[in-house]
Gaussian input, Z-matrix of N, CA and C with variables (Angstrom, degrees):
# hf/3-21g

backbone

0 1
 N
 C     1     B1
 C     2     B2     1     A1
 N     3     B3     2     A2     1     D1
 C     4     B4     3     A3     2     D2
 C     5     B5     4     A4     3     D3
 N     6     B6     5     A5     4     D4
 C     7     B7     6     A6     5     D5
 C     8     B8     7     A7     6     D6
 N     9     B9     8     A8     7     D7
 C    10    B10     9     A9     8     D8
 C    11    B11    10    A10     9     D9
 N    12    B12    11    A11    10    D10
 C    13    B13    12    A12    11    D11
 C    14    B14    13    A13    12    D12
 N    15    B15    14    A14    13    D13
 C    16    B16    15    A15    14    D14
 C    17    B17    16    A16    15    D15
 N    18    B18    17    A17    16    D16
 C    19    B19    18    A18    17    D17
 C    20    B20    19    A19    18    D18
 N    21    B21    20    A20    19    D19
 C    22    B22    21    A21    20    D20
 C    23    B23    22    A22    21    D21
 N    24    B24    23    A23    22    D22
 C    25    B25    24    A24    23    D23
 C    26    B26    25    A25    24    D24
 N    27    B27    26    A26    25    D25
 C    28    B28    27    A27    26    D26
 C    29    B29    28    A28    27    D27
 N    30    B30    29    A29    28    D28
 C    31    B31    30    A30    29    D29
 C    32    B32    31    A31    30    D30
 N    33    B33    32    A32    31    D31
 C    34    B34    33    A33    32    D32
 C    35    B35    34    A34    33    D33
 N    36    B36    35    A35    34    D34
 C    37    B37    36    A36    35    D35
 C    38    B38    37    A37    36    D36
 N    39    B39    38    A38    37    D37
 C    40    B40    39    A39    38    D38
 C    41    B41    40    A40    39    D39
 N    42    B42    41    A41    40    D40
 C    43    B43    42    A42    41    D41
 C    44    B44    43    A43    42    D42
 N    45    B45    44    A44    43    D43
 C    46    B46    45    A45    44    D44
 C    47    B47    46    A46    45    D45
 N    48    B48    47    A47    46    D46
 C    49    B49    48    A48    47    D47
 C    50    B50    49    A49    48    D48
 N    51    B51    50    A50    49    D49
 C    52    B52    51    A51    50    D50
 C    53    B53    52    A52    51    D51
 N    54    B54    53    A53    52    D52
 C    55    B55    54    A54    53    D53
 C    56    B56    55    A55    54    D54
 N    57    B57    56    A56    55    D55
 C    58    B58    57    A57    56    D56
 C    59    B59    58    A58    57    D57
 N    60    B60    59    A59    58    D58
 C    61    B61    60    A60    59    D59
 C    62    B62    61    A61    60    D60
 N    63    B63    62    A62    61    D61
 C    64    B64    63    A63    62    D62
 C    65    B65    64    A64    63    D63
 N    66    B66    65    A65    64    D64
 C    67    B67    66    A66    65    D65
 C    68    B68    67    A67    66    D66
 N    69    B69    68    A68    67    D67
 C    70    B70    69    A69    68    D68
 C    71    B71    70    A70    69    D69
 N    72    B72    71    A71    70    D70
 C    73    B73    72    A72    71    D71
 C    74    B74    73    A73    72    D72
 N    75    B75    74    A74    73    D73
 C    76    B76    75    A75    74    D74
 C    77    B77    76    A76    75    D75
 N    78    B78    77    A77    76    D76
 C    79    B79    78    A78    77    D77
 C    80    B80    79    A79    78    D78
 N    81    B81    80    A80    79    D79
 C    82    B82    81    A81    80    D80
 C    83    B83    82    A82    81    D81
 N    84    B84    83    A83    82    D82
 C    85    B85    84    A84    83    D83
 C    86    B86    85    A85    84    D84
 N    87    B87    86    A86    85    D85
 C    88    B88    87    A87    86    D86
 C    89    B89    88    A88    87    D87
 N    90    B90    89    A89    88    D88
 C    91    B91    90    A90    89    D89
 C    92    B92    91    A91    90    D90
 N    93    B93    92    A92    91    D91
 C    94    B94    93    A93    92    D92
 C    95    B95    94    A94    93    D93
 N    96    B96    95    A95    94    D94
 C    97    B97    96    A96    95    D95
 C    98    B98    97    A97    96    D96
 N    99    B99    98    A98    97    D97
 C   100   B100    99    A99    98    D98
 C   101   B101   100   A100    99    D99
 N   102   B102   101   A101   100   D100
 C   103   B103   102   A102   101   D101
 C   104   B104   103   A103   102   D102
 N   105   B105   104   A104   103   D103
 C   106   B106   105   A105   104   D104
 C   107   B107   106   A106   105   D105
 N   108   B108   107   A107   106   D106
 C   109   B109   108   A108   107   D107
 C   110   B110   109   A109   108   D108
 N   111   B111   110   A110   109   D109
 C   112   B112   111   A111   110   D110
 C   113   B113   112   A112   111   D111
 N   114   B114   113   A113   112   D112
 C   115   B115   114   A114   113   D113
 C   116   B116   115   A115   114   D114
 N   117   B117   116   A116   115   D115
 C   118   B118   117   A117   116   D116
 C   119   B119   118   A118   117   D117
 N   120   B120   119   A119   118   D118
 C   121   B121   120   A120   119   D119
 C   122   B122   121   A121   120   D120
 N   123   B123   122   A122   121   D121
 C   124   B124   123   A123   122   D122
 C   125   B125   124   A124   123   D123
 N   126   B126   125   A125   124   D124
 C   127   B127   126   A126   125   D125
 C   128   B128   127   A127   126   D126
 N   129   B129   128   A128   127   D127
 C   130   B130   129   A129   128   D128
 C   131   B131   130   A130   129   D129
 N   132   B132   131   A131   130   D130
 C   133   B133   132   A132   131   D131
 C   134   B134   133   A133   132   D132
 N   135   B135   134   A134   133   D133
 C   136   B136   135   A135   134   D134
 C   137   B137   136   A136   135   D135
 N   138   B138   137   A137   136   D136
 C   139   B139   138   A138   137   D137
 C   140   B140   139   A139   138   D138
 N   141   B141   140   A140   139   D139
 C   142   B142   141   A141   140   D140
 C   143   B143   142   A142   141   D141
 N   144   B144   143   A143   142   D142
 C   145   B145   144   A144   143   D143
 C   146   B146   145   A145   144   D144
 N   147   B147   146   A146   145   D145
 C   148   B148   147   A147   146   D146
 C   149   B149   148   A148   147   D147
 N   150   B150   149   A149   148   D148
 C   151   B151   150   A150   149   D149
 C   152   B152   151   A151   150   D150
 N   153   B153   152   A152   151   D151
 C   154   B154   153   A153   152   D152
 C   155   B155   154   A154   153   D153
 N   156   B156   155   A155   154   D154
 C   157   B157   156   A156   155   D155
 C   158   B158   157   A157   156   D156
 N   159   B159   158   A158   157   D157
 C   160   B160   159   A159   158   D158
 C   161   B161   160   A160   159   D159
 N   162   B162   161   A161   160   D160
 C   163   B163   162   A162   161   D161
 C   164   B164   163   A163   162   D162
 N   165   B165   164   A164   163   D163
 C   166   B166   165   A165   164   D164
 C   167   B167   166   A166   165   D165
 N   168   B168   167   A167   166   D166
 C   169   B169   168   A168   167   D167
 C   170   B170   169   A169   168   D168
 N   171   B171   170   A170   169   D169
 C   172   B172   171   A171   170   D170
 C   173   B173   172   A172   171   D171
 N   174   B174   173   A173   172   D172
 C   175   B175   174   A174   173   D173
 C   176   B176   175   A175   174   D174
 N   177   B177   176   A176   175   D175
 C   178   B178   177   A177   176   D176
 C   179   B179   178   A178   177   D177
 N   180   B180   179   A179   178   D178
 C   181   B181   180   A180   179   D179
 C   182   B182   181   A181   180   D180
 N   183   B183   182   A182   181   D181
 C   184   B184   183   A183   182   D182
 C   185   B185   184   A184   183   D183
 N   186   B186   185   A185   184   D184
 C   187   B187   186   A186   185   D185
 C   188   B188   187   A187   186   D186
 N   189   B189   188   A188   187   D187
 C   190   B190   189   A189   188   D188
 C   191   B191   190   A190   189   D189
 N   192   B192   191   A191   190   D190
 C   193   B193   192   A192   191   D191
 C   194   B194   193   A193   192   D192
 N   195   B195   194   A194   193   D193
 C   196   B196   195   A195   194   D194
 C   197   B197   196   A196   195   D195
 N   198   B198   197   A197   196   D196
 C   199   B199   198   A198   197   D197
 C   200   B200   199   A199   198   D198
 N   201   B201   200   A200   199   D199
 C   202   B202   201   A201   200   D200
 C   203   B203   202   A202   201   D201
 N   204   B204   203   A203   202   D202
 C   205   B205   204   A204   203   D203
 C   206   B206   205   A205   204   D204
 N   207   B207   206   A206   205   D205
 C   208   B208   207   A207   206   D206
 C   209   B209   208   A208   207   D207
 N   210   B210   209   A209   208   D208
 C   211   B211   210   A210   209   D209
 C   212   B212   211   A211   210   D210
 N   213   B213   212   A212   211   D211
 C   214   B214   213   A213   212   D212
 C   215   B215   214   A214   213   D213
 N   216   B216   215   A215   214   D214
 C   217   B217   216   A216   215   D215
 C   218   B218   217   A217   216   D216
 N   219   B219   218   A218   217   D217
 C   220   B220   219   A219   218   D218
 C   221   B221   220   A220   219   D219
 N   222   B222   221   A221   220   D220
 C   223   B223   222   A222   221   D221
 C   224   B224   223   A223   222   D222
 N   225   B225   224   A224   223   D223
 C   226   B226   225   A225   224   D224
 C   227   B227   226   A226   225   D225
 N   228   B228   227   A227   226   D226
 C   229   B229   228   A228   227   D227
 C   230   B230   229   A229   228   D228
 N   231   B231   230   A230   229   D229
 C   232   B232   231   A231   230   D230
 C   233   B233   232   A232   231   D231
 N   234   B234   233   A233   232   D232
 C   235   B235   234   A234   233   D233
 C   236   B236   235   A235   234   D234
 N   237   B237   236   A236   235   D235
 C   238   B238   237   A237   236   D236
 C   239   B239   238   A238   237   D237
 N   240   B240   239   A239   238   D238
 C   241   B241   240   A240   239   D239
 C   242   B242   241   A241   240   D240
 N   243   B243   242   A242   241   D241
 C   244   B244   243   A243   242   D242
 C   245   B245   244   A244   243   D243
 N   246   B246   245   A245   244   D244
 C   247   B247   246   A246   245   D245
 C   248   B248   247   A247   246   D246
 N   249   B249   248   A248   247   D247
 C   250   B250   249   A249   248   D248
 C   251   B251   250   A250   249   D249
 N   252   B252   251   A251   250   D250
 C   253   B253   252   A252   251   D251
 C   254   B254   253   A253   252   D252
 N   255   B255   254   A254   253   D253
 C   256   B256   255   A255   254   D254
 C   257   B257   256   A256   255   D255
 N   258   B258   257   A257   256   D256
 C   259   B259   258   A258   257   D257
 C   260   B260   259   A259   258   D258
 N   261   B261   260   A260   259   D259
 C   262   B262   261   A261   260   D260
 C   263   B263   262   A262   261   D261
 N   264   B264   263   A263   262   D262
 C   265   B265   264   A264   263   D263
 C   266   B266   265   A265   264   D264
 N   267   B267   266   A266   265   D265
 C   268   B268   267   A267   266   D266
 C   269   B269   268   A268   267   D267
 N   270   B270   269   A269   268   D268
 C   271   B271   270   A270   269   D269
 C   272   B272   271   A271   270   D270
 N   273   B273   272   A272   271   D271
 C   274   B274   273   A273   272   D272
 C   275   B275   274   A274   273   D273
 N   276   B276   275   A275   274   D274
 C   277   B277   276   A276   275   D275
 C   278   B278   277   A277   276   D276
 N   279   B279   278   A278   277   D277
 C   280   B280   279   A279   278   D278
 C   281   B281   280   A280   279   D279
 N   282   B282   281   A281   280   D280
 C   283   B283   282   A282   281   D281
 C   284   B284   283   A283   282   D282
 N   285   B285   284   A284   283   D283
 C   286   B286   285   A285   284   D284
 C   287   B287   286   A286   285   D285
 N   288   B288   287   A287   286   D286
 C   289   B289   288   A288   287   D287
 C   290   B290   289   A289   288   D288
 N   291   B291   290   A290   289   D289
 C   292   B292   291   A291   290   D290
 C   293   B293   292   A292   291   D291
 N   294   B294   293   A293   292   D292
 C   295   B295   294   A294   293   D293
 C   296   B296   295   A295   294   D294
 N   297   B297   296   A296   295   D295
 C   298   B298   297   A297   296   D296
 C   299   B299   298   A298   297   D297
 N   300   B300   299   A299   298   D298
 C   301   B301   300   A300   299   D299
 C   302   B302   301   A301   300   D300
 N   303   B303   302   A302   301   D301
 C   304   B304   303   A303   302   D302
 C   305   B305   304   A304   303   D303
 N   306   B306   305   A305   304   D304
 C   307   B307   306   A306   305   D305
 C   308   B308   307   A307   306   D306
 N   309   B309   308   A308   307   D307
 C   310   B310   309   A309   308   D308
 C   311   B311   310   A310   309   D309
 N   312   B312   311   A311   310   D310
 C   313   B313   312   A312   311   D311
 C   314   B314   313   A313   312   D312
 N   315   B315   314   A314   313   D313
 C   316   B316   315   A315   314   D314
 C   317   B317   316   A316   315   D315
 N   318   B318   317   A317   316   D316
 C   319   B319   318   A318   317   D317
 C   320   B320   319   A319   318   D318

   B1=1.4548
   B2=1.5254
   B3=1.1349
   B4=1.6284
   B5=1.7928
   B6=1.0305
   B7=1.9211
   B8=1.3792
   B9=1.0157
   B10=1.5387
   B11=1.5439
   B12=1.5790
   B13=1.5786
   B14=1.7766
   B15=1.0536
   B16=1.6788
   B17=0.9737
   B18=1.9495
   B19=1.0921
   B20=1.5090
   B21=1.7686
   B22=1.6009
   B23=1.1848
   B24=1.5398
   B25=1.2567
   B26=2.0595
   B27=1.5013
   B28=1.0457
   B29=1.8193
   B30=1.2418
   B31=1.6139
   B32=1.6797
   B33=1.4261
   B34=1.7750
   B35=1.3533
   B36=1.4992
   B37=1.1054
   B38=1.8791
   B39=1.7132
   B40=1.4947
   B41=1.3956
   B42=1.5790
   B43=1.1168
   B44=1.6542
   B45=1.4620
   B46=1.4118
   B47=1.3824
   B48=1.3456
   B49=1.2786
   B50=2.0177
   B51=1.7095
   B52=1.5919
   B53=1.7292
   B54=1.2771
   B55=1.6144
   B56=1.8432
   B57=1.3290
   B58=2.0130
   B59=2.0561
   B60=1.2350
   B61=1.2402
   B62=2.0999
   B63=1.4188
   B64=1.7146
   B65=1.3363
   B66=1.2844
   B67=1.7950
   B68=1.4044
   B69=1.6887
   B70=1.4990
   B71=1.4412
   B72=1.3217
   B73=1.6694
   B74=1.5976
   B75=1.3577
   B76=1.9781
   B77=1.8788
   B78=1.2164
   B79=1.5051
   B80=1.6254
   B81=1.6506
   B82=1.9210
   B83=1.0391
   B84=1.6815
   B85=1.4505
   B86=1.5544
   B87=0.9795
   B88=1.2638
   B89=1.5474
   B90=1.7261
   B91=1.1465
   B92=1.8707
   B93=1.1088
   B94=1.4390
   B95=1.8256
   B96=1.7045
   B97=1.3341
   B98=1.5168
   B99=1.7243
   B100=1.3233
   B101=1.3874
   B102=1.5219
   B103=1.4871
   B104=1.4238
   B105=1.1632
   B106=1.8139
   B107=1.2887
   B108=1.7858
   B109=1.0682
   B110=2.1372
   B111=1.2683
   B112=1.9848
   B113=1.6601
   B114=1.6803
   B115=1.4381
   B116=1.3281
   B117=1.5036
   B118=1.7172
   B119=1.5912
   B120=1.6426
   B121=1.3717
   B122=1.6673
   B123=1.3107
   B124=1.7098
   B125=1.8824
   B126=1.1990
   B127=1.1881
   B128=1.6533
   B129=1.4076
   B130=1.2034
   B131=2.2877
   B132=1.9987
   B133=1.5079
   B134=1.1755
   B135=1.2328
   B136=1.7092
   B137=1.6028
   B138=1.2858
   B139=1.3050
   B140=1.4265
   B141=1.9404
   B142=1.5356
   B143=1.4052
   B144=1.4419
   B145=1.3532
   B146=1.3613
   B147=1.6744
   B148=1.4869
   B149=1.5117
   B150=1.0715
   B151=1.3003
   B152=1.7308
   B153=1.1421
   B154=1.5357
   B155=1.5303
   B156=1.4126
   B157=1.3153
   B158=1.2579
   B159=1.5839
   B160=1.7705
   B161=2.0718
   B162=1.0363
   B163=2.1833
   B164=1.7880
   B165=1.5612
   B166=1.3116
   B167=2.1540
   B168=1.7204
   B169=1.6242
   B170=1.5594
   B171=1.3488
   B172=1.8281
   B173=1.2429
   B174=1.0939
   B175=1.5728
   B176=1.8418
   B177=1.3973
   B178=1.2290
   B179=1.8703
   B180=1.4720
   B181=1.1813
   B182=2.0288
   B183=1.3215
   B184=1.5761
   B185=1.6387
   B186=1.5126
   B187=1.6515
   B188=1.4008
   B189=1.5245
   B190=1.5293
   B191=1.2465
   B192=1.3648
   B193=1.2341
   B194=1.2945
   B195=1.4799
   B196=1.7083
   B197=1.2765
   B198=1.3737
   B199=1.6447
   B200=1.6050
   B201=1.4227
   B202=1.6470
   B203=1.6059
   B204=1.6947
   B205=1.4383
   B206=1.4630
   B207=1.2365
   B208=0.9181
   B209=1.7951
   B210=1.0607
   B211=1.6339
   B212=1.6569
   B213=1.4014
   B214=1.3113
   B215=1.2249
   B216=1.1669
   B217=1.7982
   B218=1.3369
   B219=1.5144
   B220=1.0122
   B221=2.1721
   B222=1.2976
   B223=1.4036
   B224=1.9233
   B225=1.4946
   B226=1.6855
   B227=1.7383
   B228=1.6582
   B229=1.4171
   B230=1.9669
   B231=1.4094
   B232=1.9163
   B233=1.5774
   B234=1.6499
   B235=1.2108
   B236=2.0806
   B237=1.6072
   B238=1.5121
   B239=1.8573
   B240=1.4331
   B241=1.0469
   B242=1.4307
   B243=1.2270
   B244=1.7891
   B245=1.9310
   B246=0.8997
   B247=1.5736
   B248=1.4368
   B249=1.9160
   B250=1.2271
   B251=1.8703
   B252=1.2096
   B253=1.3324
   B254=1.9055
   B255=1.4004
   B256=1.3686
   B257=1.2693
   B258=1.8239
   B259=1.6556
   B260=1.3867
   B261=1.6444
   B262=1.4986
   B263=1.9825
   B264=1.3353
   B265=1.8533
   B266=1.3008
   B267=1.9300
   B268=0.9218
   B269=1.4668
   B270=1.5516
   B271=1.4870
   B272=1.2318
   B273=1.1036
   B274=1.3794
   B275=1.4439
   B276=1.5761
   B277=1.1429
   B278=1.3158
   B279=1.3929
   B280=1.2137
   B281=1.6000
   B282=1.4459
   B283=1.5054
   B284=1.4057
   B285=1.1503
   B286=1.5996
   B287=1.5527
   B288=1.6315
   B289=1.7179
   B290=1.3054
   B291=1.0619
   B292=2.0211
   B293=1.3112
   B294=1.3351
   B295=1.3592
   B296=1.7347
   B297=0.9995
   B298=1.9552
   B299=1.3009
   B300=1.6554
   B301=1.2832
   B302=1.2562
   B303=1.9617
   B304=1.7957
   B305=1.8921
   B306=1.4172
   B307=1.4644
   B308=1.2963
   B309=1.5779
   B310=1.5842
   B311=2.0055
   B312=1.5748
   B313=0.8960
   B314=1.5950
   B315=1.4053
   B316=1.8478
   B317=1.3643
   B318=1.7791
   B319=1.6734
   B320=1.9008
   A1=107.98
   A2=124.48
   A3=134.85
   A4=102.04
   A5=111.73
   A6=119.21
   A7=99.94
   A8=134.21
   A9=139.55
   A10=105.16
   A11=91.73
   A12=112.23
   A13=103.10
   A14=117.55
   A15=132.84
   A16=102.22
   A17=124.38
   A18=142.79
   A19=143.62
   A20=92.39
   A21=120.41
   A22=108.18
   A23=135.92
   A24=123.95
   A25=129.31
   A26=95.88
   A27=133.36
   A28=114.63
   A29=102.52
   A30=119.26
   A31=122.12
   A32=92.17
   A33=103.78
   A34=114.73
   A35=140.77
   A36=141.68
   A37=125.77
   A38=91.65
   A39=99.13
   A40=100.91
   A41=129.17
   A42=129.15
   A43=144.33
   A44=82.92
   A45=98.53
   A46=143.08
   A47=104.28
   A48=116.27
   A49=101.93
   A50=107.59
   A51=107.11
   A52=98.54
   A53=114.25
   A54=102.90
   A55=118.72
   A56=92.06
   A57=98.41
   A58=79.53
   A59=136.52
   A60=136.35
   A61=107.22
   A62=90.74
   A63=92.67
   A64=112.86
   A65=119.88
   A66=111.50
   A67=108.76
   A68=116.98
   A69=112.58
   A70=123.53
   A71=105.98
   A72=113.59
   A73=126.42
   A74=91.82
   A75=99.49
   A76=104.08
   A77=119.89
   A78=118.76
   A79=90.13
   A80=114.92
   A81=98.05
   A82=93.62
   A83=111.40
   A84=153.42
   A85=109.80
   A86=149.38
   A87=161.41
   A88=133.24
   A89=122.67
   A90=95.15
   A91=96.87
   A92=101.45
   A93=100.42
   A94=121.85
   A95=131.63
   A96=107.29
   A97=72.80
   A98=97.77
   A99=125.55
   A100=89.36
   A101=121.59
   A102=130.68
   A103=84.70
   A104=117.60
   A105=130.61
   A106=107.68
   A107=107.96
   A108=124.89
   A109=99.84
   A110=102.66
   A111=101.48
   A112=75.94
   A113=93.50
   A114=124.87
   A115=134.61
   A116=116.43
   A117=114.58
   A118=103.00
   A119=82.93
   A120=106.82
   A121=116.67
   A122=95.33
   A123=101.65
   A124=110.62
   A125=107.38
   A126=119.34
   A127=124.94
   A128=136.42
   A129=136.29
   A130=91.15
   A131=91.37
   A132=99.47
   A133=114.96
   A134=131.32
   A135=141.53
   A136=108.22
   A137=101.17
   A138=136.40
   A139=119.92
   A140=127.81
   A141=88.06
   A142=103.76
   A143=90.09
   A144=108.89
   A145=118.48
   A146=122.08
   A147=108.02
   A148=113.30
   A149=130.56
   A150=136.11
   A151=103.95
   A152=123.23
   A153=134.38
   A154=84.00
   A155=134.44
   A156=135.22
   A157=138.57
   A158=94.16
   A159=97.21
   A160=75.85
   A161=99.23
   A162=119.85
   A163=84.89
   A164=107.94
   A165=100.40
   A166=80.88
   A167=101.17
   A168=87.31
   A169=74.52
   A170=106.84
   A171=128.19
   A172=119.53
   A173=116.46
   A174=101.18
   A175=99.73
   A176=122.90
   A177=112.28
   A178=98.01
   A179=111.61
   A180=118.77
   A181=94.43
   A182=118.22
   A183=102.78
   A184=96.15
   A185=103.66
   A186=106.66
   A187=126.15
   A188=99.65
   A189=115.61
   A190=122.62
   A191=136.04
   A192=133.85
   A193=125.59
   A194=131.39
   A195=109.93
   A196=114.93
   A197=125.70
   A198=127.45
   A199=93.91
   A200=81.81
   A201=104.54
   A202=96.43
   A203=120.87
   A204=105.37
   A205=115.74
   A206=131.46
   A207=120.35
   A208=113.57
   A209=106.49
   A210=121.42
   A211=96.51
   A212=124.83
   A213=108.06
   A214=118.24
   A215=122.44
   A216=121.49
   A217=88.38
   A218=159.40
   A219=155.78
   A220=116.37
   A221=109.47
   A222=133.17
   A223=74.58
   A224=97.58
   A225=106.50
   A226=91.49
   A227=101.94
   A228=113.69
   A229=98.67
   A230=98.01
   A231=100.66
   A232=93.08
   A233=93.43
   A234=100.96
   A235=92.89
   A236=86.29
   A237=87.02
   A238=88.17
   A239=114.23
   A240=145.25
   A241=107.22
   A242=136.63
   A243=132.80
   A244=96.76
   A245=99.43
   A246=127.61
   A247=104.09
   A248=86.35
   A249=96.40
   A250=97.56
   A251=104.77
   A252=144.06
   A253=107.12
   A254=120.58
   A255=111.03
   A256=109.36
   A257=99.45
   A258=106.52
   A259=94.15
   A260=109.13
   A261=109.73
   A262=109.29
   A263=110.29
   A264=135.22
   A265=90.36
   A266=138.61
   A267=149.90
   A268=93.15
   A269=104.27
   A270=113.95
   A271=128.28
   A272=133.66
   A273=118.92
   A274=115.24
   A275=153.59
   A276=135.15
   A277=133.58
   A278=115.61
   A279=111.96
   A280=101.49
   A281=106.37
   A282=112.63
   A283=124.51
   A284=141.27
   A285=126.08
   A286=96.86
   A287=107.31
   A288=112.04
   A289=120.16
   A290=108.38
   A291=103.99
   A292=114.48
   A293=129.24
   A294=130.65
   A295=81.80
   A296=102.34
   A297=104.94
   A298=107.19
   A299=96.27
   A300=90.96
   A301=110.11
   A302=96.75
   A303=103.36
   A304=96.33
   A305=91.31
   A306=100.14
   A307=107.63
   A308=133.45
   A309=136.09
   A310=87.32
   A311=114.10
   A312=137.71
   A313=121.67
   A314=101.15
   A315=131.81
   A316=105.74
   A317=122.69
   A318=99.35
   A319=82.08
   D1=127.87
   D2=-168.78
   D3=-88.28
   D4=156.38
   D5=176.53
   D6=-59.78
   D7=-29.45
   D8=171.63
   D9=-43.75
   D10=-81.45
   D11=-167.07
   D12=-52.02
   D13=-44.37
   D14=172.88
   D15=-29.67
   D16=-83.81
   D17=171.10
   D18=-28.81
   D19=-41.01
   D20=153.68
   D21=-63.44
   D22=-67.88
   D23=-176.55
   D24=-38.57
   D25=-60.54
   D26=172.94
   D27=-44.73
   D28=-47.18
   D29=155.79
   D30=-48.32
   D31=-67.93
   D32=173.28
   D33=-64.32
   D34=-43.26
   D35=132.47
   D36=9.91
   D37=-76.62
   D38=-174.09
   D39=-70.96
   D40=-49.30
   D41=151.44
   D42=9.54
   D43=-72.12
   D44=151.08
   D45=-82.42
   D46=-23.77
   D47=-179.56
   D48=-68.44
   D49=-41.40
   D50=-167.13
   D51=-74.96
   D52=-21.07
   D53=169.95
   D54=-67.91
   D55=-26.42
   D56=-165.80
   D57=-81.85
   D58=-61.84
   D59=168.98
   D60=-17.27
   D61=-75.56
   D62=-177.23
   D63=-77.59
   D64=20.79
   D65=161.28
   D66=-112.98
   D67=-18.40
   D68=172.97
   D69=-107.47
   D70=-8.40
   D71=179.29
   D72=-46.33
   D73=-28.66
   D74=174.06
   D75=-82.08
   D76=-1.02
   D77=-173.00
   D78=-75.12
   D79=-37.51
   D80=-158.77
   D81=-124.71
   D82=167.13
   D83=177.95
   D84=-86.87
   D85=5.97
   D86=-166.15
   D87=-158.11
   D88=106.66
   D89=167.82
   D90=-103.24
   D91=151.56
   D92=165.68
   D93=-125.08
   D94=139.06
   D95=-175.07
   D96=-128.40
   D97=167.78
   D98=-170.66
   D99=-143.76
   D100=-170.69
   D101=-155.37
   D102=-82.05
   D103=-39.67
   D104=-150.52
   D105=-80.09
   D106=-67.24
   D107=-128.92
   D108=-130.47
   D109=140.95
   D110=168.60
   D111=-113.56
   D112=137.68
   D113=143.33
   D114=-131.56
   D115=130.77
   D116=155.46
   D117=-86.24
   D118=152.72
   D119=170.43
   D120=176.95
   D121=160.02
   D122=-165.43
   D123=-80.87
   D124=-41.45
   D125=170.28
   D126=-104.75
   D127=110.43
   D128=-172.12
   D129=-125.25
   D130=146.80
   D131=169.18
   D132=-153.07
   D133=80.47
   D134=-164.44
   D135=-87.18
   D136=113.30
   D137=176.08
   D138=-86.51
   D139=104.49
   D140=160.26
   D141=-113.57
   D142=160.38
   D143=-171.67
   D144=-119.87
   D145=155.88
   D146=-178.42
   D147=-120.52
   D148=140.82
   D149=-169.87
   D150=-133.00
   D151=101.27
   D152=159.81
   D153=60.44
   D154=84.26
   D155=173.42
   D156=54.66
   D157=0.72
   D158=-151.90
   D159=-108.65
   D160=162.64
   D161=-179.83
   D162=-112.52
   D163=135.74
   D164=156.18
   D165=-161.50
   D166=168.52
   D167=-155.19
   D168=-124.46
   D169=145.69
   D170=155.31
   D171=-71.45
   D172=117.11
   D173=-174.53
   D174=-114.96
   D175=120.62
   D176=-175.67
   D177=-115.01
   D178=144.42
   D179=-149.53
   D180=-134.34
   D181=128.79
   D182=170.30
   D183=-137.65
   D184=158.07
   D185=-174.35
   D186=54.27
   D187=47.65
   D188=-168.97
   D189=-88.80
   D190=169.25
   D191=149.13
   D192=-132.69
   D193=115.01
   D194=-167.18
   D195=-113.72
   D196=166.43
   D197=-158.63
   D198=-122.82
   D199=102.95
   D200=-164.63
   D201=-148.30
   D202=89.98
   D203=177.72
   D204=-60.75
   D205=-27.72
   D206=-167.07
   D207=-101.84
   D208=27.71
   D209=169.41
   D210=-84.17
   D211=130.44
   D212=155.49
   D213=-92.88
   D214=35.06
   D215=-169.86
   D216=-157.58
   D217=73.37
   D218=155.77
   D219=-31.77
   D220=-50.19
   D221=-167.98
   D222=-56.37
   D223=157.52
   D224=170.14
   D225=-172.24
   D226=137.11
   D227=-164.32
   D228=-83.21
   D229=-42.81
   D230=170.80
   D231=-147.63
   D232=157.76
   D233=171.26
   D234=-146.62
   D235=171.28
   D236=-168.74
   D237=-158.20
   D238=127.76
   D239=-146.76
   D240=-131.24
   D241=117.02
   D242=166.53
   D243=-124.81
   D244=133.86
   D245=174.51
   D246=-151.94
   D247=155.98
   D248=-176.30
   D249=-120.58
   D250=17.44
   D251=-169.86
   D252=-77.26
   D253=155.57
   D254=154.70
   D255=-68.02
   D256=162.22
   D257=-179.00
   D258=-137.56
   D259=114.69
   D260=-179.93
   D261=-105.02
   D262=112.09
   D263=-174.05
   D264=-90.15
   D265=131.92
   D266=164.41
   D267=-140.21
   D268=132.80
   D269=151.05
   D270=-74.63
   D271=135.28
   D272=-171.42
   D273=-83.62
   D274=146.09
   D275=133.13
   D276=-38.46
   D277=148.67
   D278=-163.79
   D279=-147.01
   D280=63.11
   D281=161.82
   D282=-53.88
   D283=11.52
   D284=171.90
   D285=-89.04
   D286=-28.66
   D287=172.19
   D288=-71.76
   D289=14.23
   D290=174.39
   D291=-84.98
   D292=-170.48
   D293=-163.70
   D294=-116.96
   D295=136.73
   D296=153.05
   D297=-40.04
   D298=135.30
   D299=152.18
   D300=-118.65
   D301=170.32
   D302=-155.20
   D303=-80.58
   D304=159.75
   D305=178.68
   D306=-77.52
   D307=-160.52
   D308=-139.12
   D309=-96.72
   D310=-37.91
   D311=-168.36
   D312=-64.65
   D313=-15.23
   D314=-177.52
   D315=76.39
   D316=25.83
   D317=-161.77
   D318=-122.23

């Protein structure tokens, strides 16, 4: 396989992976990134913890999904995470839950 063909693959890959991303992203309440890893998930609980002086945080994760092309199973029932790393917790918006809004007409 040539750096070409590599590159091609590797392309279609992420590709696919950001389409399976924008068809499930409205499923969770959470994105979370770590040094490593982006995750959705419905349930997130970041812990820090101290070990012999040093701060490093637990991150426990359930009903996840992680953006890992090379995972062949992306979906994950829990996951559990220690870094000594930042840990960035975003709620997601969740516009399909809004109320209509009224047209120009007030109806």
């Amino acid at each position: 396989m040539s750096a070409e063909d590599l590159e091609k693959y590797e392309t279609e890959v992420e590709l696919t992976l950001y389409k399976e991303y924008r068809d499930i992203v409205s499923q969770f309440t959470y994105v979370v990134e770590t040094e490593r890893r982006f995750y959705l998930a419905n349930s997130v609980d970041v812990a820090a913890r101290n070990a012999d002086g040093e701060i490093y945080f637990e991150v426990r994760m359930s009903d996840a999904w992680v953006w890992d092309m090379y995972r062949p199973a992306r979906f994950v029932k829990n996951v559990r995470v220690l870094t000594f790393k930042d840990v960035n917790v975003e709620e997601l918006d969740k516009p399909d839950l809004r109320p209509p809004e009224s047209n120009q007409f007030g109806t």
